[in-house]
C-alpha positions in Angstrom: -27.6 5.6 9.5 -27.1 3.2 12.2 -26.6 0.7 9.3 -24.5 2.4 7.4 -21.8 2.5 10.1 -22.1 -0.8 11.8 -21.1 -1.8 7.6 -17.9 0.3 7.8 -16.7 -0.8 11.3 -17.3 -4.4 9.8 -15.3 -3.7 6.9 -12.4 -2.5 8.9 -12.9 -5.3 10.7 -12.5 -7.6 7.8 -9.8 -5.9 6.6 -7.8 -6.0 9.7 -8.2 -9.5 10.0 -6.9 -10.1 5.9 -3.8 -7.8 7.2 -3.5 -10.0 9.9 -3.6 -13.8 7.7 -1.5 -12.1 5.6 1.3 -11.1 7.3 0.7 -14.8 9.3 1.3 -16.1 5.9 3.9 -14.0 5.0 6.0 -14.8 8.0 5.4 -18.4 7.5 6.9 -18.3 4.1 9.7 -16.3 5.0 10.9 -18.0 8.1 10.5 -21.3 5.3 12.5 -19.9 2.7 15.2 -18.4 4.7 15.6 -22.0 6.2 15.3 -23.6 2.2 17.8 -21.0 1.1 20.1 -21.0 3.9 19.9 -17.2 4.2 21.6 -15.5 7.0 20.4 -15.2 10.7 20.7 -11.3 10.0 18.1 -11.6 7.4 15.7 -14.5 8.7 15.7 -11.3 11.5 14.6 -9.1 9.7 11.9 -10.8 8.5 11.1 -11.5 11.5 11.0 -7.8 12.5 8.9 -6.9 9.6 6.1 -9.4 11.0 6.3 -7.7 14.3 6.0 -4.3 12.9 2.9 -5.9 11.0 1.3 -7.2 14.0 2.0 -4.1 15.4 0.4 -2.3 12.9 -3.2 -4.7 12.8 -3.0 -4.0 17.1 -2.9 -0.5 16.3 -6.0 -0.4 13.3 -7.7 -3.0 16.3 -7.6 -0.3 18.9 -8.8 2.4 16.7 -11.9 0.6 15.6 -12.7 -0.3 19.3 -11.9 3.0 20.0 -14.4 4.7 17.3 -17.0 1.9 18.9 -16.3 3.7 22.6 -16.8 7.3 21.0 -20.3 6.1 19.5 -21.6 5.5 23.0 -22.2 1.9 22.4 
């Protein structure tokens, strides 16, 4: 059993830290192709904003996991 769920806490810990690279990579590219295009402040912003909200978001699924650790009583 013990197996079983240290393999699903290290999946969601894998897949937090894909979620993570990719919104690295997607701000990257954005924060590139709004300089390449010459888009708008407004929009590089936004971008920007949406990367937050990303981070955000893989803080959030980080402090569950640790949190479901805590419950386990390890």
């Amino acid at each position: 059993m013990a197996g079983m769920q240290n393999k699903g806490e290290g999946l969601a810990g894998r897949r937090v830290a894909l979620f993570i690279a990719g919104v690295g990579l997607f701000w990257i590219l954005a924060t590139w192709l709004g300089s390449a295009l010459g888009l708008s402040e407004r929009v590089r912003v936004l971008f920007d904003l949406f990367a937050l909200a990303g981070f955000g978001w893989a803080l959030w699924m980080t402090i569950d996991i640790w949190r479901k650790r805590q419950n386990d009583g390890r």
